[in-house]
BALUM-924829 format. One record per residue: residue in three letters; x, y, z of N, C-alpha, C in turn. Coordinates in Angstrom, 2 decimals, always signed. Example, Ala and Ser with C-alpha at 12.3 -4.5 7.8 and 13.67 -1.06 7.14 Angstrom:
<recs>
{rec ALA {+13.19 -5.69 +7.80} {+12.30 -4.50 +7.80} {+13.20 -3.30 +7.80}}
{rec SER {+12.85 -2.25 +7.08} {+13.67 -1.06 +7.14} {+12.90 +0.03 +7.87}}
</recs>
This chain:
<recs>
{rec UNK {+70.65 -66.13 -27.31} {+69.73 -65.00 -27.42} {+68.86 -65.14 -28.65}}
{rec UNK {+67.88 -64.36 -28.56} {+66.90 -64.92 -29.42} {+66.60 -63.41 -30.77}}
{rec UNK {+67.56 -62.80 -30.37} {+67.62 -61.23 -31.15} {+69.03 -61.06 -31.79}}
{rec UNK {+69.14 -60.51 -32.92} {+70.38 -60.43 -32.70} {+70.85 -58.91 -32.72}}
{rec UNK {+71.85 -58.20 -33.26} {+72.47 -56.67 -32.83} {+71.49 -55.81 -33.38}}
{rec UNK {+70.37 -55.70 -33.85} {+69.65 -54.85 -34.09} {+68.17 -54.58 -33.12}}
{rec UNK {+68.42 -55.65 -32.12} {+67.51 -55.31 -30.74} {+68.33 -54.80 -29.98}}
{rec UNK {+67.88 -54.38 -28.61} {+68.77 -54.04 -27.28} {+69.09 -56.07 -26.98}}
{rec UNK {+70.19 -55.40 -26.00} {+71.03 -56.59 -25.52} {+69.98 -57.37 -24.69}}
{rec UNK {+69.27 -56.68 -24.06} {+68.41 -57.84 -23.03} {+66.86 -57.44 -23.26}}
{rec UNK {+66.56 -58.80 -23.30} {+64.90 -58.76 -23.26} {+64.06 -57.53 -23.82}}
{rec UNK {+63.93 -57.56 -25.42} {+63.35 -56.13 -25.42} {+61.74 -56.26 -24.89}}
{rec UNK {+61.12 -54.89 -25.03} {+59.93 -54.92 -23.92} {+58.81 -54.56 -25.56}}
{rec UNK {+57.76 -54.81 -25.16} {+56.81 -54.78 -26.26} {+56.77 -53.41 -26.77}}
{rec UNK {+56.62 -52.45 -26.17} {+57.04 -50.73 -27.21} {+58.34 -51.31 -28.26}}
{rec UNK {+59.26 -51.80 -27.96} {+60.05 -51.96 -28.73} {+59.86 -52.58 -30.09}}
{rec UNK {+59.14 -53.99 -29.71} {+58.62 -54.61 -31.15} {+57.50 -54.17 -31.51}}
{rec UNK {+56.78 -53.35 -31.08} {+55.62 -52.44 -31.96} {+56.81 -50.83 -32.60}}
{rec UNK {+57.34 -50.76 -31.96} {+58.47 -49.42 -32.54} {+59.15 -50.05 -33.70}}
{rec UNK {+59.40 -51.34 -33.91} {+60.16 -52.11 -34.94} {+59.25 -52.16 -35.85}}
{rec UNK {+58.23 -52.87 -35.55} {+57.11 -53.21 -36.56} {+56.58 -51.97 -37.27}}
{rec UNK {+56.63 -50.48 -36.96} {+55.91 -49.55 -37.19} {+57.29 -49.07 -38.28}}
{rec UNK {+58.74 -49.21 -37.81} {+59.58 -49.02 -38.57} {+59.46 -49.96 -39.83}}
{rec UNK {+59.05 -51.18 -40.07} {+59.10 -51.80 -41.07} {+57.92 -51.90 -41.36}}
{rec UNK {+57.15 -50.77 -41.32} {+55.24 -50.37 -42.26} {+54.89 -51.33 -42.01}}
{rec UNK {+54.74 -52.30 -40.79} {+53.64 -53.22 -40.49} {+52.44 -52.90 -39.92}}
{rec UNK {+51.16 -53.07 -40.21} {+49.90 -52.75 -39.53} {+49.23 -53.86 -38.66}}
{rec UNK {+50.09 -54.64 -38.13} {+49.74 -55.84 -36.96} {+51.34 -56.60 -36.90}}
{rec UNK {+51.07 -56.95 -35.41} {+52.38 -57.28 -34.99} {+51.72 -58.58 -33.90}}
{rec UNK {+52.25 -59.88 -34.57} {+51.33 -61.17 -33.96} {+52.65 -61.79 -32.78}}
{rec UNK {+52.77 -61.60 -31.77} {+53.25 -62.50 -30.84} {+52.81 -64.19 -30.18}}
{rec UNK {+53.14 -64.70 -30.99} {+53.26 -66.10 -30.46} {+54.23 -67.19 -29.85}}
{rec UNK {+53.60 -68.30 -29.33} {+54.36 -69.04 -28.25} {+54.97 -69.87 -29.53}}
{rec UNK {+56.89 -70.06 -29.28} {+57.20 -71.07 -30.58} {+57.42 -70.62 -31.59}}
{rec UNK {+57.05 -69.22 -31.75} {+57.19 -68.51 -32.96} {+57.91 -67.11 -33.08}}
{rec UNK {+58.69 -66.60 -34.31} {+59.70 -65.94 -33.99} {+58.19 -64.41 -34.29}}
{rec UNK {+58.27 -63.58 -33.55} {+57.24 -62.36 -33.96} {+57.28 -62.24 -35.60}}
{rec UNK {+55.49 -62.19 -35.71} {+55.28 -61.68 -36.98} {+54.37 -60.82 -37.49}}
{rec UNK {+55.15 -60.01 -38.35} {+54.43 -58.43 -38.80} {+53.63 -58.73 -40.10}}
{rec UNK {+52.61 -57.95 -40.27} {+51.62 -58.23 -41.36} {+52.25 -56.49 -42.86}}
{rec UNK {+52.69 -57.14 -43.57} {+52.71 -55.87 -43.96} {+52.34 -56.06 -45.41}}
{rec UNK {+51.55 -54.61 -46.05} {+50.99 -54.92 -47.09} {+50.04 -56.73 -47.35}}
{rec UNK {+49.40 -56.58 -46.23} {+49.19 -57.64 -46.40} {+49.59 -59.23 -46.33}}
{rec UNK {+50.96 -58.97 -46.57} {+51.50 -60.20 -46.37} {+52.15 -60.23 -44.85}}
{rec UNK {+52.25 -61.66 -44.12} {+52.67 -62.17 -42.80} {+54.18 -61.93 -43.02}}
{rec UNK {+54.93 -62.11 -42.27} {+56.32 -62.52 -42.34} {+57.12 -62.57 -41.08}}
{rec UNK {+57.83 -63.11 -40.71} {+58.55 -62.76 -39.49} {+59.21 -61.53 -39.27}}
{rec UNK {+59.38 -60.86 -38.00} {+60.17 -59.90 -38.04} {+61.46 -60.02 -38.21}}
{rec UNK {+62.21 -58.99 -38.71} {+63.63 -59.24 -38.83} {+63.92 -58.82 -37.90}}
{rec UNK {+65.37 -59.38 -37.51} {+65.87 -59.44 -36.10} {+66.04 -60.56 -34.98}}
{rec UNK {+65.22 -61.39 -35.29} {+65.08 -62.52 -34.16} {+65.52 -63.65 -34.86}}
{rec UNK {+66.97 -64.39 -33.91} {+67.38 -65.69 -34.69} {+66.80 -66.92 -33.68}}
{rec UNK {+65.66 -66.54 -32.84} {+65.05 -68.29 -32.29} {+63.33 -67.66 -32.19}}
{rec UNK {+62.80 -68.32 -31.54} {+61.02 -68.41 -31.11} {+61.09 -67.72 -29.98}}
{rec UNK {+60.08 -67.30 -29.92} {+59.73 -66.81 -28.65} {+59.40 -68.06 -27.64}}
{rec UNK {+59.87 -67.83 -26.19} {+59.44 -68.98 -25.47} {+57.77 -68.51 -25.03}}
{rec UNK {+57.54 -69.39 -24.24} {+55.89 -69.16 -23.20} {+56.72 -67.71 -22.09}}
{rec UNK {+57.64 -68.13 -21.63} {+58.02 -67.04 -20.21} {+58.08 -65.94 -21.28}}
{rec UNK {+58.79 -65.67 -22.41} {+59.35 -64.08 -23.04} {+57.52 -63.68 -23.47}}
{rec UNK {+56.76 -64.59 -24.30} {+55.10 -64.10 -24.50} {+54.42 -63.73 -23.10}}
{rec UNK {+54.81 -64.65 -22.54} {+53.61 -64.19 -20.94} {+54.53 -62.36 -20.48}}
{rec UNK {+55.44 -62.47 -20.10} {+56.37 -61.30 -20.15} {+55.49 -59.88 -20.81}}
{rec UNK {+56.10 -59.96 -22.58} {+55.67 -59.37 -22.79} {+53.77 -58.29 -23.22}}
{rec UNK {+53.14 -59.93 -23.25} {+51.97 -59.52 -23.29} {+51.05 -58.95 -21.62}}
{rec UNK {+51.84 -59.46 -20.55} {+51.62 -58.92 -19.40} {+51.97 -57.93 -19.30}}
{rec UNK {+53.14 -57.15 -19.59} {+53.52 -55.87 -19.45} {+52.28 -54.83 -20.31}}
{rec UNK {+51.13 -55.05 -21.06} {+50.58 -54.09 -21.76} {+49.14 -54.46 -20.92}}
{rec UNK {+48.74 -55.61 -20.71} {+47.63 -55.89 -20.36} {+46.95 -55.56 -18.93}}
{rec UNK {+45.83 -55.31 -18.16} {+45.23 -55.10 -17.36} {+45.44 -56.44 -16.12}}
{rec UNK {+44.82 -56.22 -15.50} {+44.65 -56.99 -14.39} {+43.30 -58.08 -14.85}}
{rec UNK {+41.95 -57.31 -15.33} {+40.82 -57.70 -15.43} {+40.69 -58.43 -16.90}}
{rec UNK {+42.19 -57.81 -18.10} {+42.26 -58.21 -19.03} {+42.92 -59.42 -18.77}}
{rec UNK {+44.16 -59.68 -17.95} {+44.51 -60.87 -17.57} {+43.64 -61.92 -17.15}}
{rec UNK {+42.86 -61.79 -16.49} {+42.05 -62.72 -15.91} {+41.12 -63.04 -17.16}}
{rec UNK {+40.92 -62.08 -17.93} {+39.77 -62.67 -19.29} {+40.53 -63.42 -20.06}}
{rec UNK {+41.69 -63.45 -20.14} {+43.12 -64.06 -21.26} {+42.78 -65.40 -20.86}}
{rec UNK {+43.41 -65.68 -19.82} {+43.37 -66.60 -18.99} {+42.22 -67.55 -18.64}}
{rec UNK {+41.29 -67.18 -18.80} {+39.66 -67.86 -18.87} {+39.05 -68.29 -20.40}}
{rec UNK {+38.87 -66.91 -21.24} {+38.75 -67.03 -22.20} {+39.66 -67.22 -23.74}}
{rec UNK {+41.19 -67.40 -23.49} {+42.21 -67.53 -24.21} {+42.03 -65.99 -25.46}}
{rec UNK {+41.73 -65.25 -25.05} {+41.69 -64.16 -26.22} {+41.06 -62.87 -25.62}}
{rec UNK {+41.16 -62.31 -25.88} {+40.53 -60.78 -25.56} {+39.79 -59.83 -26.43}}
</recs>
């Protein structure tokens, strides 16, 4: 597992790591492929606490699909950014 006892047991869903990030005064919350989530706070980057591996491609596509559009998908996907 890629969380450890301070996430839920399975797959948390993106409200969750923006609910985390907002708990630890972060004002951006960067999801990347390979990389364990990271919160910007005061300025500085850092990983979130909580996660002992990377995020894979399936857990990023996952969670950034669950927030995104249909029409936003298709711009992701064409144009790599939104």
């Amino acid at each position: 597992m890629w969380y450890n006892e301070m996430m839920p047991a399975q797959n948390p869903t993106i409200d969750i790591l923006f609910s985390k990030a907002q708990e630890m005064g972060a004002s951006d919350c960067h999801i990347v492929v390979a990389k364990r989530p990271i919160v910007r706070i005061d300025g500085i980057l850092s990983e979130m606490e909580g996660f002992e591996e990377v995020l894979s491609r399936e857990e990023v596509k996952r969670l950034i699909d669950s927030i995104l559009s249909q029409a936003q998908r298709e711009r992701f996907e064409r144009e790599r950014e939104i």
